[in-house]
Structure formats: C-alpha cells, structure tokens
N, C-alpha and C positions, 0 to 999 in steps of 0.2 A: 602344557609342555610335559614328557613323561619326565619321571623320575630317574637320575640318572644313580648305576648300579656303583659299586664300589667295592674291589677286593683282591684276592692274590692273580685269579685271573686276569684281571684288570691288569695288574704290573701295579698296582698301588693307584693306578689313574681312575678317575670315574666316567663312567661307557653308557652311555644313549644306547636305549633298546635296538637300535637299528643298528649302533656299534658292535654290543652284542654280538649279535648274529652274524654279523662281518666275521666277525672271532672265531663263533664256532661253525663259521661255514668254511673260515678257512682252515682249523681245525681238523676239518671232516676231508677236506680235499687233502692235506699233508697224509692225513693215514692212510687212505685210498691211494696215493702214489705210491709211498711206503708200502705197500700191499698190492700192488700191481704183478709182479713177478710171482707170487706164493698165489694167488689166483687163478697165476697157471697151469698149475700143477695138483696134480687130483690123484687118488689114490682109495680103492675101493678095495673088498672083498665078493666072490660070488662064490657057489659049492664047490667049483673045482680049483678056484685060484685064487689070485693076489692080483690085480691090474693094478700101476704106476703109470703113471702120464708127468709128462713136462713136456707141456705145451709151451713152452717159453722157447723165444730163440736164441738162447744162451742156455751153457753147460751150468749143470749143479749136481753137488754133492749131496747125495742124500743116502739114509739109510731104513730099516725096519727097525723098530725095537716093541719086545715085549717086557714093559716093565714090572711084571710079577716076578718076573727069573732075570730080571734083572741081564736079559738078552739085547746084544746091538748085534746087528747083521748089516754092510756094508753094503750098501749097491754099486756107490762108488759113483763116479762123475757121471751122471746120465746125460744122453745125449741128446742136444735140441729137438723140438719136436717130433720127441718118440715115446711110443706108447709100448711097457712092457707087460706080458702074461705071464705069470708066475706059477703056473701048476704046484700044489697044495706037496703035492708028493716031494719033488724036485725040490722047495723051496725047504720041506723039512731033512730031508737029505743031503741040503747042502749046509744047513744050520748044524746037522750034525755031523759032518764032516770039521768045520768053523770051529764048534765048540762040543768035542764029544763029550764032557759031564755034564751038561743039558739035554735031557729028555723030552723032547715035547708031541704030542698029540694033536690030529688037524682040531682038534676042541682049544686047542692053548691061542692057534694063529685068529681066533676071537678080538682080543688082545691086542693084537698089530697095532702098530702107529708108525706113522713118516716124518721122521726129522729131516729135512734138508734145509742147505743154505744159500739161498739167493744171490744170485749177481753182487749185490751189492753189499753182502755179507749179513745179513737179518738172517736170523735163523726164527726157523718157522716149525710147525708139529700140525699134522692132520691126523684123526682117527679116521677110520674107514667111514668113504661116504660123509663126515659129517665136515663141520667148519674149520677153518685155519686160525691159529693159533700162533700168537707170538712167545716164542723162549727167550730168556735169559742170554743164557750162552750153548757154545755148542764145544763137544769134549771131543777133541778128535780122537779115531777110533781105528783110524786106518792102521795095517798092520803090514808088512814087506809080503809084498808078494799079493796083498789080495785085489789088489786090481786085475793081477793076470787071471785070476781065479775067476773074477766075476765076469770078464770079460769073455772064458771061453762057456761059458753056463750057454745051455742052448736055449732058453729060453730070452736070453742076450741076445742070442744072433738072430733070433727069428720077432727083435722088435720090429712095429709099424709103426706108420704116420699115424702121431696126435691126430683127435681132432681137429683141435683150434687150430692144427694146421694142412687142412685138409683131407685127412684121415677120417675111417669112418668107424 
C-alpha cells in the first residue's frame, strides 16, 4: 500500500498518491479556467507597430505601459474579437499628445507591455510576443475624455477580425 502524504496541501488530511494527483489536477484545471480569457488576448511588436488582439467575445479594458518612464497609455475597452495595428509613428504621437513631459523613441516602445482586465476582473500583463502573467491589482488610469480620444485614433477604426475569430 503507498504511503499516504500528509500536510498543508492536504488540509491537514492525509492523501493517497492517487489523491494527490486528484489535487493537483484539479489544481491545474482551476488555473487553466482562471486563464481562459487572458489566453485570448495576444499582443506583439513587428518594425512598423504594436498588434493587440482580444480574441475573446467579451469587452476588456486594457492598456500599454512602459515601465522605465513609468508610462500608461489607455486603449481603453477593446472590442470583442478585434485585432488592432498600432503604427509605431502614430502610437508615439499620440503618447505624446497623452503625456507631453515624456519623450520617447521607437527604441523605448521595446518596453511595451499589456495590462488588461478580464471579464471576470483578473487582471493580467503580456510582454510582447511572450507569456501571460497574472497581477496583483489593477490602478485605474482612465482619464475624462480619453475614451473619445482612443476611439477616434484611426488605427481604432481600421480594426480587424481576431483570429481566434475568424480573422486572418
């Protein structure tokens, strides 16, 4: 008979190898749900831009920050299943519009990261291209007015279909 385990995992109970595993498999599927939404949403860099995707078919709040200057740039509620292009130019002209005592150089938008907040209120952080990441908290940032702002940016009006939802 194996040896049965014992400790804070447990709940103080003692757990058959087979329990175990019950444990941590259901363990693995609670964070994987938990994580289902932020999965969808993807966020890269190429030489001329910024790509954002939410593939998800719910709205979310997400923004850019570069944290050496201590930069938030709001995207603001993005729309289900839409993918936006960011041209490099545009993104830093409208940062410096946002915030004219920050100076920044397409060399700083390196940097970049996406904080947004899930359906479900999880807030999450992606670097370009790489994994998702769960935060803390999230500081709201929105400011009066800058939804109209983001919303007339033409690189807003000329989103596409996500992927994940038939876009290509």
């Amino acid at each position: 008979m194996p040896e049965p385990a014992w400790g804070p995992a447990s709940g103080g109970a003692f757990l058959f190898p087979a329990e175990r595993r019950a444990e941590a498999e259901e363990r693995r599927g609670q964070e994987s749900r938990e994580k289902s939404y932020a999965d969808l949403v993807d966020f890269y860099r190429n030489d001329s831009g910024v790509i954002v995707v939410n593939g998800s078919s719910r709205v979310m709040d997400m923004r850019l920050t570069i944290p050496a200057s201590s930069l938030t740039w709001d995207l603001d509620l993005q729309q289900p299943c839409k993918q936006v292009d960011i041209p490099n130019q545009e993104l830093l002209y409208s940062m410096a519009a946002e915030q004219p005592s920050v100076h920044l150089t397409e060399a700083d938008l390196a940097q970049l990261r996406l904080e947004f907040k899930d359906p479900l209120g999880k807030v999450w952080i992606r670097d370009s291209g790489g994994a998702v990441a769960s935060m803390d908290v999230w500081k709201p940032s929105r400011r009066p007015g800058s939804a109209d702002m983001v919303n007339s940016e033409r690189w807003n009006a000329r989103a596409q279909t996500a992927p994940q939802c038939g876009g290509s």
